[in-house]
N, C-alpha and C positions, 0 to 999 in steps of 0.2 A: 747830201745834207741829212741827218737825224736830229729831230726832236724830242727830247726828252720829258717826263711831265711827272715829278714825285707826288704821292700823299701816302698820310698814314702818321705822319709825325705828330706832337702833343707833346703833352707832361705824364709824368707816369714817377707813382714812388718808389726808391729801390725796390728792386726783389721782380717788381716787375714784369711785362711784357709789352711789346707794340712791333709790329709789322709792318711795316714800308715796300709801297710798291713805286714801281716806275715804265711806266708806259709809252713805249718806245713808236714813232711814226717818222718816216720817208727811208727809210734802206730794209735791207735784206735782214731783219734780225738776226735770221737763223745764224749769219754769217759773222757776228760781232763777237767777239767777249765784252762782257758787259763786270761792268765793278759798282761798289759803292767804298765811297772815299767821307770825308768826316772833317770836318774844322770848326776846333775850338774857340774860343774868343783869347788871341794872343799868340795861338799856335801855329803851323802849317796845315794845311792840308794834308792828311794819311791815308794811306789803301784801309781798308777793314775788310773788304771780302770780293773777290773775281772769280767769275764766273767763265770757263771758255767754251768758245764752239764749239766739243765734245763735252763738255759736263763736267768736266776737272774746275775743281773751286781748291782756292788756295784764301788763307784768315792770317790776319796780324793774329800775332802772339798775346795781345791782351782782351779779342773776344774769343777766342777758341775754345770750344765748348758750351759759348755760351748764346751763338750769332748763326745766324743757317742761312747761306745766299741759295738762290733754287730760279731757275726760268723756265715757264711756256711760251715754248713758242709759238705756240698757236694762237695765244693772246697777247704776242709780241710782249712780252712784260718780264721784268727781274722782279724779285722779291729779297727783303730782308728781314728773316724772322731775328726778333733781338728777345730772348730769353734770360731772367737773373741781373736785370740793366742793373747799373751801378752809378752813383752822380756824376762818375769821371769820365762816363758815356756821355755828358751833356754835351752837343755840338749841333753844327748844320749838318744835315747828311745830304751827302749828294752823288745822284746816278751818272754813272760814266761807261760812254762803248765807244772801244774802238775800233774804228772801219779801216780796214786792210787793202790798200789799193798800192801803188809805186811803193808808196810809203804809208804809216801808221796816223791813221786823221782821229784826235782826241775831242768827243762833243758831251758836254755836258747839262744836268738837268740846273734850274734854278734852286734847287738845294729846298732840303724841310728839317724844320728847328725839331730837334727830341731833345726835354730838359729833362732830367731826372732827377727826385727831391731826395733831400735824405731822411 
């Protein structure tokens, strides 16, 4: 089992910044890739930024360059630095790791609202 536990979310006017953390307890962090994903109001759920158990981060094509995923693992935690937000940024953010055992087990955090005004 892993728990997930986001803050860092708010309002913020374009041009923007806010940082998002996610605080991860009961498995092996080190051993996760962890992601954050995003859902709009009407949309699906989307990747925005993953993080894997060597340091390779991979970004949707509409924040790149503008979005930094980063994790210590010594304080069990992902980060999402969000740089340049834009209103089309508004969504839930939400922390995701996946724990690698037979099979691939998806746990998620309760999600944190980032509005962005214009």
């Amino acid at each position: 089992q892993v728990q997930l536990v986001e803050s860092g979310g708010g309002l913020v006017q374009a041009g923007g910044s806010l940082r998002l953390s996610c605080a991860a307890s009961g498995s092996s962090f080190s051993r996760n890739d962890m992601g954050w994903y995003r859902q709009a109001p009407g949309k699906q759920r989307e990747l925005v930024a993953l993080i894997t158990i060597s340091g390779s981060t991979n970004y949707a094509d509409s924040v790149k360059g503008r979005f930094t995923i980063s994790r210590d693992n010594t304080k069990r935690t992902v980060y999402l630095q969000m740089n340049s937000l834009k209103p089309e940024d508004t969504a839930v953010y939400y922390c995701n790791a996946k724990v690698y055992t037979s099979r691939v087990n998806d746990y998620w955090g309760q999600g944190t609202q980032v509005t962005v005004s214009s």
